[in-house]
C-alpha positions in Angstrom: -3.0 14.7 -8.6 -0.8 13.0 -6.6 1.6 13.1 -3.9 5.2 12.6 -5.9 7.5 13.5 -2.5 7.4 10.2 -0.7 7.8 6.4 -0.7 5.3 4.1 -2.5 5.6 0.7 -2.6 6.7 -0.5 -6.1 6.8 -4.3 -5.7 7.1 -7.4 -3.2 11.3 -7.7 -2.7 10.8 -11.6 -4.5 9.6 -10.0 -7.4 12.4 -7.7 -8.6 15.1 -10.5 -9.6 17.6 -10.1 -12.8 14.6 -10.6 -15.4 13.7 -6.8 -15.7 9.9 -6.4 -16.0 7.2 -3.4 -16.1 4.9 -1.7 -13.5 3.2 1.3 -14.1 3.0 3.9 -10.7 1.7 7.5 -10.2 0.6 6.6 -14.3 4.6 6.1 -14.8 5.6 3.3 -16.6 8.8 1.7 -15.1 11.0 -0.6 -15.0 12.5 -3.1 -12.1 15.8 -4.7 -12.2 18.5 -5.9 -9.9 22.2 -5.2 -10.3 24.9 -7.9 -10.0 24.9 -7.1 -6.3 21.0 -7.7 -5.8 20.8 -4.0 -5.6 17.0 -2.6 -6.7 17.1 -1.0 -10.0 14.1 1.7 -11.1 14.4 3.9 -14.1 11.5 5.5 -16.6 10.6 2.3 -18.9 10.6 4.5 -22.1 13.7 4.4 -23.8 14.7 8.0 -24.9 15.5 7.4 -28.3 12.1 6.0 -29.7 10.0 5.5 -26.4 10.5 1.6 -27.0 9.6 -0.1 -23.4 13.4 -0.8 -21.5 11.5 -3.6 -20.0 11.5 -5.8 -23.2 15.2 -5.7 -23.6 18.3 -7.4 -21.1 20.5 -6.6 -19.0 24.3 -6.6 -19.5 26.3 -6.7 -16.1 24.4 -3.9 -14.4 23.3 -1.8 -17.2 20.5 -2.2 -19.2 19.9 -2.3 -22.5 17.1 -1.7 -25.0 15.4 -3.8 -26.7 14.6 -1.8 -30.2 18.0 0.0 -31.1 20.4 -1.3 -28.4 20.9 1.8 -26.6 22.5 0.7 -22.9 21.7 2.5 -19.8 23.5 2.1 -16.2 21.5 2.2 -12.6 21.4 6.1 -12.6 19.9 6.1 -15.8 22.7 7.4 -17.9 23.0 6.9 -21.7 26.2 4.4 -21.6 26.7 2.9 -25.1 24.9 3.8 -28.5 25.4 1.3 -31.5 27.6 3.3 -34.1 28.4 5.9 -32.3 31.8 6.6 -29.5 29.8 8.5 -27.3 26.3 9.0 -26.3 24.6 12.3 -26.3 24.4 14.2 -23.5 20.9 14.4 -23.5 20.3 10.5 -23.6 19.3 9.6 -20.5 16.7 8.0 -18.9 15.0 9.0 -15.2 16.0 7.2 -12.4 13.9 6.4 -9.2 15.3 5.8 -5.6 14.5 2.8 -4.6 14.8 1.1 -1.3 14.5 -2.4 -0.1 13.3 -3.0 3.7 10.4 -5.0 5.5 10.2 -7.5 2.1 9.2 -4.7 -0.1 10.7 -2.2 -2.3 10.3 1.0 -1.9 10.4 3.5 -4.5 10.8 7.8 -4.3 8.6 9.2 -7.6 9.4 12.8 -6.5 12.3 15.1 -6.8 15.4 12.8 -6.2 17.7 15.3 -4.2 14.7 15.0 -1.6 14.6 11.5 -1.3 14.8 10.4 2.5 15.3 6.6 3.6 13.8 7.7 7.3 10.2 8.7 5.8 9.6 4.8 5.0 6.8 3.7 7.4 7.8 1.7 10.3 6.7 -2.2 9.6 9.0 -4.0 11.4 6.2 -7.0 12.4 7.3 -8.1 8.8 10.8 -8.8 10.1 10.1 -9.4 13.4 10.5 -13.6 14.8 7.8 -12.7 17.5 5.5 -12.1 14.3 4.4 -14.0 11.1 2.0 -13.0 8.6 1.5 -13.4 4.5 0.4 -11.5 2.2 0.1 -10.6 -1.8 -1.2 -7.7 -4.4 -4.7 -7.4 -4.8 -5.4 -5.1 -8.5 -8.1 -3.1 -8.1 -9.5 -0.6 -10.6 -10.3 2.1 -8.3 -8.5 5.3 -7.5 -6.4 4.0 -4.5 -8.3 6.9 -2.3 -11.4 4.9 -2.3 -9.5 1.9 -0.8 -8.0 3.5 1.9 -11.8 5.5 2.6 -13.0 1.6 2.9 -10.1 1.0 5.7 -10.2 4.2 7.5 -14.2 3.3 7.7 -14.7 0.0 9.1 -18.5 -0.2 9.7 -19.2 -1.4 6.5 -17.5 -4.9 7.7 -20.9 -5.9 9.0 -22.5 -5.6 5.1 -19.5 -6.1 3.1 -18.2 -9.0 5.2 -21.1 -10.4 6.1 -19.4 -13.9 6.3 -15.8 -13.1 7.2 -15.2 -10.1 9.3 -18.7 -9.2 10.3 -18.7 -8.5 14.2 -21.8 -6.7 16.1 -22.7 -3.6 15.1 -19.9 -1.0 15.5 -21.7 2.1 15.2 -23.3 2.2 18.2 -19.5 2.9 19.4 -17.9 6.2 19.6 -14.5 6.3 17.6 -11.8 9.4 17.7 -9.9 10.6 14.9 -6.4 12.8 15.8 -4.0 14.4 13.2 -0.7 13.2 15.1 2.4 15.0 13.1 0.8 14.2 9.7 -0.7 11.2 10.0 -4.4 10.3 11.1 -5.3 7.8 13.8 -8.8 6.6 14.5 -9.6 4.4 17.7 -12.8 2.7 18.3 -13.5 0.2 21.8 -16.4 -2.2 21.7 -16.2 -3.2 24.9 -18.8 -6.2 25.8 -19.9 -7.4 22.7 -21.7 -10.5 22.9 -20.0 -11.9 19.8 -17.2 -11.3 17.6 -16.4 -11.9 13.4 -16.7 -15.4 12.3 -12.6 -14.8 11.7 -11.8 -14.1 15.5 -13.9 -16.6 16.7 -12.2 -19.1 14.5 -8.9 -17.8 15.7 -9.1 -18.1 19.6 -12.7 -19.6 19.7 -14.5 -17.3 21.6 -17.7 -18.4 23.3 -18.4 -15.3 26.1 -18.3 -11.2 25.5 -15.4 -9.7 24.2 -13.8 -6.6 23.9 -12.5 -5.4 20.6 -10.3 -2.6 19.7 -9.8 -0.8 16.5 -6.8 1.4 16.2 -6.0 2.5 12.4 -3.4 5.1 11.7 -3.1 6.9 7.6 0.7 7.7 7.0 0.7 9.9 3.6 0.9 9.0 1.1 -0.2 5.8 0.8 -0.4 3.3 3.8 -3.4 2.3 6.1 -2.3 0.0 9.6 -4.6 -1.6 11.1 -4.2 -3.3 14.8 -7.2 -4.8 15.7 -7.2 -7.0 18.9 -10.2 -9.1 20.4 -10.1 -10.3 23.8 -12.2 -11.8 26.5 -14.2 -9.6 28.3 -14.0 -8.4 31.9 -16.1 -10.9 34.0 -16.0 -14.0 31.9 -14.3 -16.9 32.4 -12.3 -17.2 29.6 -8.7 -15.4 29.0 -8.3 -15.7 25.3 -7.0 -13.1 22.8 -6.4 -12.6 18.8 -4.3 -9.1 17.8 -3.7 -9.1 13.8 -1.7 -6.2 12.2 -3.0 -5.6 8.7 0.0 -3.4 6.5 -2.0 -1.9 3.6 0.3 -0.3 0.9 -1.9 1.5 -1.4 0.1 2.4 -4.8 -1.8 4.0 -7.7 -1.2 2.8 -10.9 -3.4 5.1 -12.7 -5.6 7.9 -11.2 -8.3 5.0 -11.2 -6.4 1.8 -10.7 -4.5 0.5 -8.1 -1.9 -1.8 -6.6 -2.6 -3.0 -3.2 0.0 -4.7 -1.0 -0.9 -6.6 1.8 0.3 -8.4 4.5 -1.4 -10.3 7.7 0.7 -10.3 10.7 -0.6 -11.9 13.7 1.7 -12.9 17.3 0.3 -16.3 18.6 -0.1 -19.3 17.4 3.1 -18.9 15.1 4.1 -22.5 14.2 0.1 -23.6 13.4 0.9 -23.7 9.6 -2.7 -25.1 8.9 -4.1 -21.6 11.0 -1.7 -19.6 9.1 -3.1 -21.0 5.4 -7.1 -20.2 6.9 -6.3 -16.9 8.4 -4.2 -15.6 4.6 -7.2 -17.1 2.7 -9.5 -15.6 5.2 -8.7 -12.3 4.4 -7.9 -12.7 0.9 -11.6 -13.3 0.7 -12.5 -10.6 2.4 -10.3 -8.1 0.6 -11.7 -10.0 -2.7 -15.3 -8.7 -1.5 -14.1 -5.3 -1.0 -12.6 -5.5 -4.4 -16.5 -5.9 -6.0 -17.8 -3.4 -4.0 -15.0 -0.4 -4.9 -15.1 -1.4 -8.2 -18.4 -0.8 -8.7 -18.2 2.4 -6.9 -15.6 3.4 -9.1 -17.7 2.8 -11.7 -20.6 5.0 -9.9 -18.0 7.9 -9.5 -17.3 7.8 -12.7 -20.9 9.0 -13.8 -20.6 12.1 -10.9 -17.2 13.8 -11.6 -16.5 16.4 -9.4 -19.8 15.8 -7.0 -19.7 16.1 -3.3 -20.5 12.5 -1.2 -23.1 13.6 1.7 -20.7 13.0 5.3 -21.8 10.8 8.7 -19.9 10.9 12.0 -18.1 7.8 11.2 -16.7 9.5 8.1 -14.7 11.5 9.9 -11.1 9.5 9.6 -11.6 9.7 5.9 -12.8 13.6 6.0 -9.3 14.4 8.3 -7.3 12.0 6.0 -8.6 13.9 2.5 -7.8 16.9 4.1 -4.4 16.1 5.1 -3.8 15.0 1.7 -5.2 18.1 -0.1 -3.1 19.9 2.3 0.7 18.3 1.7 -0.2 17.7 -2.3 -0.9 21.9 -2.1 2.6 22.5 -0.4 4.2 20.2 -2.6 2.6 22.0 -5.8 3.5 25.6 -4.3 7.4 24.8 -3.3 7.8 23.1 -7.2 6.5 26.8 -8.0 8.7 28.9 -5.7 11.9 26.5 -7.5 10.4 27.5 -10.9 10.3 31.0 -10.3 
């Protein structure tokens, strides 16, 4: 079950241009589009009339039409033109998705339209901001998009999954808190001292003394993980170096057991080293490639347990608090669609 109420990301903004194409979300299949204007376009991709996919037909001006009978539909989904007949039927109409476009992506409302509220997209400004730069991409994975925010709300498997790439020290010998701060959860960890850092880090300032590395990661429902991770020289060296990264994780389900993952890397020094920027996007798009094996195959392992109970450690608790608040909000949701029923 999911959360339908709030903003998922439904594609990169360079994506949706005037060639309309399909993406399934929340197991909807859907259709992208822009309008004459460059406005974002979303609407159900099975036409009304025979469930033919709107994707496969073209657009005319800002409406679109279907590929199987020519039946033409505008942006808010409405039945427009019908071959043969003067007007459409009422009941020809297709849903239509809110979609918004801000921080490079575009945004898209799958619940109840009327409740649809521009302010409730997460704050990622870094991916505007000059004092920033970062890339990123869409990583599939098929795995339920809970597993893959469980592997970033738990970072201590870093030093077995990443044993190349992000590995640092051991982390959990370090205490971490979790907080539920007005619905969203935010776990902190310090390693303070550390006598080395991830082959990443080091390759990014070029540590060579103790550092001290901070994890903050904060869950916004329903679907984003950020990461700020910052590695610095320790008190009582002689270095002063730093590294901060800001990892945006957009976690979109496609299907109850696959998912789209957006991405993107931002990072505030070194901005104009084009060759670091190039190391530090591959960098992590190996990384996030080995996380991809490792869910996958966990997928595959849940698959064979439906409905068992995983057996929880201390450093579980982010995802524990995070599952919790998501049980919680999806229940609310279900209960006020019941209430409007009745």
């Amino acid at each position: 079950m999911y959360l339908r109420n709030a903003w998922y990301v439904g594609a990169w903004a360079h994506e949706v241009t005037r060639e309309p194409f399909q993406r399934y979300m929340l197991d909807e299949p859907l259709v992208f589009y822009r309008t004459e204007a460059g406005d974002p376009v979303v609407l159900d991709d099975r036409c009304c009339h025979r469930f033919a996919p709107l994707s496969a037909g073209w657009l005319d001006g800002d409406d679109i039409v279907c590929g199987y009978h020519g039946f033409t539909f505008d942006p808010s989904g409405t039945c427009v033109a019908v071959p043969g007949l003067d007007k459409a039927p009422k009941k020809a109409r297709q849903n239509s998705y809110p979609a918004v476009e801000k921080w490079g992506w575009v945004f898209v409302w799958m619940g109840e339209a009327d409740q649809a509220d521009e302010s409730k997209i997460p704050d990622f400004h870094y991916m505007d901001d000059p004092e920033w730069t970062g890339l990123g991409e869409t990583l599939p994975i098929k795995a339920a998009h809970y597993l893959i925010y469980e592997n970033l709300l738990d970072l201590t498997h870093a030093k077995y999954v990443h044993k190349t790439t992000l590995a640092t020290d051991d982390v959990t010998g370090f205490p971490l808190s979790v907080e539920d701060v007005d619905d969203t959860i935010v776990v902190r960890r310090s390693m303070i001292g550390i006598e080395k850092t991830s082959p990443f880090f080091n390759r990014c300032a070029g540590f060579t003394e103790p550092v001290d590395h901070t994890q903050h990661i904060t869950f916004t429902p329903a679907s984003y993980i950020m990461i700020n991770t910052r590695v610095q020289s320790a008190a009582g060296t002689t270095e002063n170096k730093f590294a901060e990264f800001r990892i945006i994780n957009a976690l979109t389900p496609e299907t109850s057991k696959t998912t789209h993952y957006f991405w993107n890397l931002m990072r505030n020094f070194s901005l104009d080293d084009s060759e670091l920027n190039d190391w530090v996007f591959n960098g992590n798009r190996g990384a996030f490639a080995e996380d991809k094996v490792i869910i996958e195959k966990q997928q595959e392992m849940w698959d064979t347990v439906p409905g068992a109970k995983p057996v929880p450690f201390p450093h579980d608790k982010g995802v524990i608090q995070s599952g919790k608040l998501m049980d919680r909000l999806i229940a609310a949701e279900q209960a006020a669609k019941k209430v409007a029923a009745e």
